[in-house]
C-alpha positions in Angstrom: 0.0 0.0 0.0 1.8 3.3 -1.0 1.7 6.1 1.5 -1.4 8.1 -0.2 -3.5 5.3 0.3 -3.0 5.1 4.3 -5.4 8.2 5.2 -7.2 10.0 3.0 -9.6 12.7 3.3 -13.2 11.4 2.4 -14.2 15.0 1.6 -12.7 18.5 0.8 -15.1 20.6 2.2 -14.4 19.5 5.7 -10.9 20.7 4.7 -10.2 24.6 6.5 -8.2 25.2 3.3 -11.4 24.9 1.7 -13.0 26.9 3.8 -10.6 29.7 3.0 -11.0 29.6 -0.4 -14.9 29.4 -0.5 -15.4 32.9 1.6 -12.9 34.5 -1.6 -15.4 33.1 -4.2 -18.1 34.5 -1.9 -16.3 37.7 -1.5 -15.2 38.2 -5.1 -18.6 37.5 -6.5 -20.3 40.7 -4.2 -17.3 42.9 -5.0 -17.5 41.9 -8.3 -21.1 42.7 -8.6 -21.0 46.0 -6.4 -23.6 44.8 -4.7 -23.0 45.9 -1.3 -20.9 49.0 -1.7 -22.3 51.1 -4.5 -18.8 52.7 -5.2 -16.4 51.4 -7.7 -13.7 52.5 -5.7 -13.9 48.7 -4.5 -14.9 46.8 -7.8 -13.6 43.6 -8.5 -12.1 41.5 -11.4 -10.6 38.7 -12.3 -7.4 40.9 -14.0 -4.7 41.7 -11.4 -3.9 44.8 -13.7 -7.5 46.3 -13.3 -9.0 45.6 -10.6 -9.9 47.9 -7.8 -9.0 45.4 -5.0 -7.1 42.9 -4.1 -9.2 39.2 -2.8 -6.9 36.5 -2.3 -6.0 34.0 0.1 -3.0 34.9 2.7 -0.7 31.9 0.7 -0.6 33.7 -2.6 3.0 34.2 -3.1 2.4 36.4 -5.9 5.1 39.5 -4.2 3.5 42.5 -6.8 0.1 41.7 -6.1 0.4 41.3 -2.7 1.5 45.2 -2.6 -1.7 46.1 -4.4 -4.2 48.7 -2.0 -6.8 48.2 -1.2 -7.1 44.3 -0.4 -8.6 41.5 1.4 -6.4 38.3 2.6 -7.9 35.3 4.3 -6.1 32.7 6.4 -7.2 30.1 8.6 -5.3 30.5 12.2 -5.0 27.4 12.9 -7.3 24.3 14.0 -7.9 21.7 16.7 -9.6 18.4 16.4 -11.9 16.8 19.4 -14.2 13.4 19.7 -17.4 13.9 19.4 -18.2 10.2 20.0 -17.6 8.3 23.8 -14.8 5.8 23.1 -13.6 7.3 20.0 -14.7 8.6 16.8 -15.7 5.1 14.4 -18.4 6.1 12.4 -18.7 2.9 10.1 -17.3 1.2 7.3 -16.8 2.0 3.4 -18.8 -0.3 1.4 -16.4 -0.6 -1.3 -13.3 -1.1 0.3 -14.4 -2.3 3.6 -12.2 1.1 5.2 -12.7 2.0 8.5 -14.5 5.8 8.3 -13.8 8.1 11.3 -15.6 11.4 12.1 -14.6 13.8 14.3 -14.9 17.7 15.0 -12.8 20.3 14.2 -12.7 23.8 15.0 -10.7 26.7 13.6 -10.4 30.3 13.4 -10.9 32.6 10.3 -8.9 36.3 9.5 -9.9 38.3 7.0 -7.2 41.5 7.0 -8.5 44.4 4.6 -5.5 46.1 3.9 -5.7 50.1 2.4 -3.1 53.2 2.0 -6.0 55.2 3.3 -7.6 54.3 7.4 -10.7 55.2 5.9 -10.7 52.4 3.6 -9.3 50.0 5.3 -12.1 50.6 8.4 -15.2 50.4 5.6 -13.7 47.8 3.7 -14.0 45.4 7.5 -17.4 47.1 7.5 -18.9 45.3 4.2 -16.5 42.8 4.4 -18.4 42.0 7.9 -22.1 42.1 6.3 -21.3 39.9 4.0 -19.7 37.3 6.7 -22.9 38.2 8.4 -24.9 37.1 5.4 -23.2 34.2 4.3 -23.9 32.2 7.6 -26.8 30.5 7.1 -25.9 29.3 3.3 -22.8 28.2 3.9 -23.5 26.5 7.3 -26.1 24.7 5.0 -24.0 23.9 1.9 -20.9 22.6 4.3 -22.7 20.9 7.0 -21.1 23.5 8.9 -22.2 23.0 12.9 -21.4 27.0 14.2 -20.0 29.7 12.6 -19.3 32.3 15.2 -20.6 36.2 14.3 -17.7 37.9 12.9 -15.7 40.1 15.1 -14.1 43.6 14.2 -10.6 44.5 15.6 -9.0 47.9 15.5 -8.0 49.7 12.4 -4.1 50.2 12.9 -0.9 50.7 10.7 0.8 47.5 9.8 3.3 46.3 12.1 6.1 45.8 8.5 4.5 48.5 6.5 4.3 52.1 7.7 2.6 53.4 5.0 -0.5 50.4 4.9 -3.9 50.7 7.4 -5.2 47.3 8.3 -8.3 46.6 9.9 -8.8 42.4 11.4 -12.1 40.9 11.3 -12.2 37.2 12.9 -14.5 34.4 13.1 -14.8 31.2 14.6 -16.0 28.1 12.6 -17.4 24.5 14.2 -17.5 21.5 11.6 -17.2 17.7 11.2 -14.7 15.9 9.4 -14.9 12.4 8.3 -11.9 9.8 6.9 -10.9 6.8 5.6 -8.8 4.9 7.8 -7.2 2.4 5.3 -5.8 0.1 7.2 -3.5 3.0 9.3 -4.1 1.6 13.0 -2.3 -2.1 12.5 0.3 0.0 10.5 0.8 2.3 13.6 0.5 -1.2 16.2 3.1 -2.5 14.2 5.8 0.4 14.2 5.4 0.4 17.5 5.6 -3.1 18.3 9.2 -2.9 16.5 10.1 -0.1 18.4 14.2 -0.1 19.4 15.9 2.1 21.9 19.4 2.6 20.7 22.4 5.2 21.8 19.4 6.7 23.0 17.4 7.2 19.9 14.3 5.0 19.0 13.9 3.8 15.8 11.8 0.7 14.2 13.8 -2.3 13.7 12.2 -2.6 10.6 13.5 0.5 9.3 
């Protein structure tokens, strides 16, 4: 069995990452539109060259359009995992293969930083940026199977820490899901590493290895 087959995720939209990128397609499409603002000092497109804002996820690497004002970056700020189920988190077995499924909860934080030359822009960008959040609760709970998603709260507009010259206002909020598994197989692999566990000159190692 290669290494890919051991775990693998049963679906990508329990995935954070996911997540992430689904609130820039949200926010995108209602910049795009000009729904909410009415100004096209904030209109969106798809062409880095012409549009009037940035909306990206905080991995892009791309260095000129990340110096682009205004702008919205979204990251995930990291994630924890819990049982939801007494005795551990077996949820059944895939027909198919005859995989053990597991199920679990995770929960994880959500920043969106709306970045401007201007305070003013930066503080109304967090403003619609927030209504929207606001807005996209209940369809997006629906849509993921999300359990909570927490209302989003608005930190103070302040110069950024590595950029004099840039305004960023924080908005955060807290998300409450389920994730589910395959577990090919993963649990005799683990019993059997550690059954061939070795202490030597102090470092432990798998006599198989």
């Amino acid at each position: 069995m290669e290494a890919k087959d051991v775990l693998r995720i049963k679906a990508i939209k329990d995935s954070p990452l996911y997540i992430v990128s689904l609130y820039r397609v949200i926010l995108t499409s209602i910049y795009g539109n000009n729904d909410i603002t009415g100004d096209n000092r904030y209109r969106w497109t798809d062409d880095p060259n012409s549009t009037k804002i940035i909306i990206e996820p905080a991995w892009n690497e791309d260095k000129e359009q990340r110096n682009k004002r205004p702008a919205i970056y979204i990251s995930c700020d990291g994630y924890g995992f819990e049982e939801i189920a007494i005795g551990g988190n077996r949820y059944g077995m895939e027909p198919v293969t005859g995989a053990e499924i597991r199920h679990t909860r995770i929960t994880f934080g959500v920043s969106f930083n709306c970045f401007s030359s201007v305070q003013y822009d930066s503080s109304m960008l967090a403003y619609y940026t927030s209504l929207v959040l606001l807005t996209a609760e209940q369809p997006i709970r629906h849509a993921c199977k999300i359990n909570d998603i927490s209302a989003p709260r608005v930190g103070t507009t302040t110069l950024h820490p590595n950029d004099k010259d840039t305004w960023v206002t924080p908005i955060m909020i807290g998300i409450s899901s389920e994730v589910t598994w395959f577990n090919a197989d993963i649990v005799r692999q683990i019993e059997d590493v550690m059954f061939n566990l070795k202490i030597d000159n102090n470092t432990v190692r798998s006599i198989k290895i």
